[in-house]
N, C-alpha and C positions, 0 to 999 in steps of 0.2 A: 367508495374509496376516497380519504379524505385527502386533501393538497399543503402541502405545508415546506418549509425551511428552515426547521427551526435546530438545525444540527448548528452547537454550538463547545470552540474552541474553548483552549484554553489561556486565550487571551478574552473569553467573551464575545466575540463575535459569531456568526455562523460563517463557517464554513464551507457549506453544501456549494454555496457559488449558483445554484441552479434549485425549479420547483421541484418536489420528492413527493410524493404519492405513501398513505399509508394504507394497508389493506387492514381488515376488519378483524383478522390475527393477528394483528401486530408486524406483520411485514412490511417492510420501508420498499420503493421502489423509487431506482436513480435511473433519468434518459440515458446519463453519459453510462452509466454502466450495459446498460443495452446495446447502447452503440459498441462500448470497445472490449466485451466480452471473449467474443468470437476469435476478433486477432488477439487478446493475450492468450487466449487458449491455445492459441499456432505456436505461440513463441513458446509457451511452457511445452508443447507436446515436441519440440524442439529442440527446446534448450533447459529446461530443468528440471527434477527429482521427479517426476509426476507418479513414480512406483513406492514414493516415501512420503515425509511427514513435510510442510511444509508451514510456519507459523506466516499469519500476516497481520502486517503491522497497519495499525488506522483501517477496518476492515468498513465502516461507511454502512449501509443498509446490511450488508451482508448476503449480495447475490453474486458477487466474484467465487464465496466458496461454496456457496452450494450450486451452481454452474459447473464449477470446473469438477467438481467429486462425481457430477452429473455424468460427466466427459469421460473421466480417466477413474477406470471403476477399484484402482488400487490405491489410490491418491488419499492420504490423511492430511484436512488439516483445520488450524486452529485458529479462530476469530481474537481480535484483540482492537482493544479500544480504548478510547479515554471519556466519550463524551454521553453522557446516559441514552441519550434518546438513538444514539446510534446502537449500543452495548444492549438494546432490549429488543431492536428490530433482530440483530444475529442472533439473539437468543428465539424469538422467535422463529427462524429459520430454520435452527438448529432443533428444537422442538415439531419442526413441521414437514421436513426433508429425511427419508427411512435413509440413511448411508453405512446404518449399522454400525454404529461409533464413530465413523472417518471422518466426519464434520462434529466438531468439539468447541468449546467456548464459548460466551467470549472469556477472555483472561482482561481485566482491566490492568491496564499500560500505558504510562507516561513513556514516549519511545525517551524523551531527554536527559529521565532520567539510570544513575548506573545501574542498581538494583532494579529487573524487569518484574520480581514477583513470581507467581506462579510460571512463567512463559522461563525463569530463569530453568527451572526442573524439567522441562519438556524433552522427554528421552528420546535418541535417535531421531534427531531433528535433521533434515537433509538440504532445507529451502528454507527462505524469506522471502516475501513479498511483500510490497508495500507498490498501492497505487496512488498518485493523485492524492501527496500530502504534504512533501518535502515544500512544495511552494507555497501552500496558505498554513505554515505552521512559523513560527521564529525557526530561524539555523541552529539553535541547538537543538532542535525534534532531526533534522540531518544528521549532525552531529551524533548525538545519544544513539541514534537510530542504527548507523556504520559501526559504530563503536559493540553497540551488541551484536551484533552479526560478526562482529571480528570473535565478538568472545564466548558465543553460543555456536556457531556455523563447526564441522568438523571440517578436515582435508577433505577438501574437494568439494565440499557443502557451496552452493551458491545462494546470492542473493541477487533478485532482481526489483530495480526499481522501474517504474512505468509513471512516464507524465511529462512534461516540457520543458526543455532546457535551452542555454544558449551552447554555441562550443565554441570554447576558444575564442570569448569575446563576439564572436559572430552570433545574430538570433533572428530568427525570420519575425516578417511586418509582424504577423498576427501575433506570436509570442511578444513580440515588445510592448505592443498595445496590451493585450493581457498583464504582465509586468507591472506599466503603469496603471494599469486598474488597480492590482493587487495591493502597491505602495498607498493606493491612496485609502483604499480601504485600513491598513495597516504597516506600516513602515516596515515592521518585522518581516513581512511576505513576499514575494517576489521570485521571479523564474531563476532559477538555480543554473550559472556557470558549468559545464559540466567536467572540462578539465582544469578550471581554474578552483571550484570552488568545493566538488565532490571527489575525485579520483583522488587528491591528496590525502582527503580524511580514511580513502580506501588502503590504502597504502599505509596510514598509520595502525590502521585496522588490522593489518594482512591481508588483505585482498586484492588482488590483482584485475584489470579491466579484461571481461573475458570475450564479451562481446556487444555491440552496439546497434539495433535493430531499428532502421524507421518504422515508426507508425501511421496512422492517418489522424491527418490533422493536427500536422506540424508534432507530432508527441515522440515518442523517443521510449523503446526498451533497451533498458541497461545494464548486463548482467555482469554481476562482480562474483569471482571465486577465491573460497579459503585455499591459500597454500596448502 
């Protein structure tokens, strides 16, 4: 299994933030995703559609979906990406995981931008996900991101984001340190506000703050619902 980092934005940089492992199918493997698998799996078996379709956005190696499909044996959902080497590991996975359709994609997707592409058609869509992106992308990957959830999500459709934030101007040691790491690596990036800088865009979206779950290690699930 080979080691690499080479997940890369689109600003050019990588991403990944951490080492990635590639298995000899093409499988990508992320530590952070091992580690925070488990507890997102709580929160969706909790709090989101896990009997429906649920699209996610910046899907990474692509062991978030084929975990949870693992979990919740009704659960469809769909990979989406922007960045090649992430876009071939999900494919990968999805070639290598039987879930008998329910893991689908990837869909390549600019979240910034209005038109999503194939992910626009995606029928009886009931979730959104997106991990661990909003902070190493520019704000308008937020931005775009909210804004399609506003305009793909049905009544009652939620969307959940998972990753670190401050609130309300307040941000724990380790997030701040993170923050300025981010900045320096690129000005664009940095830990996201979460009522000053996200709930507004949700609101312009239609979505309402439905609930707010701690994680470990300082991180933050954040579920936002379609009126």
């Amino acid at each position: 299994m080979a080691e690499d980092r080479d997940d890369i934005g689109a600003s050019g940089k990588s991403v990944a933030l951490e080492n990635r492992n590639t298995g000899e199918d093409g499988r990508r493997y992320s530590p952070s995703a091992a580690r925070n698998r488990d507890a997102i799996a709580d929160v969706l078996a909790a709090h989101m559609p896990v009997g429906g379709h649920i699209l996610e956005i910046a899907s990474g190696t692509g062991e978030h979906g084929a975990a949870f499909t693992d979990r919740f044996e009704s659960l469809r959902w769909t990979y989406s990406d922007l960045d090649e080497i992430s876009l071939a590991s999900q494919k990968a996975w999805v070639q290598h995981t039987a879930r008998d359709g329910r893991l689908r994609g990837p869909i390549r997707l600019d979240a910034s931008e209005d038109n999503w592409g194939d992910a626009d058609a995606i029928e009886n869509l009931s979730g959104i996900f997106c991990a661990n992106m909003i902070h190493i992308a520019p704000f308008e990957a937020a931005e775009g991101m909210i804004a399609g959830a506003g305009r793909l999500l049905p009544p009652g459709g939620k969307l959940l984001i998972y990753g670190p934030f401050a609130r309300a101007g307040e941000i724990a040691e380790s997030n701040a340190r993170f923050d300025a790491d981010l900045k320096r690596r690129d000005e664009s990036w940095g830990v996201r506000d979460l009522e000053a800088d996200i709930v507004p865009l949700a609101k312009r979206a239609g979505l309402s703050l439905a609930k707010v779950i701690e994680m470990p290690a300082n991180n933050l699930s954040v579920i936002f619902q379609k009126a």
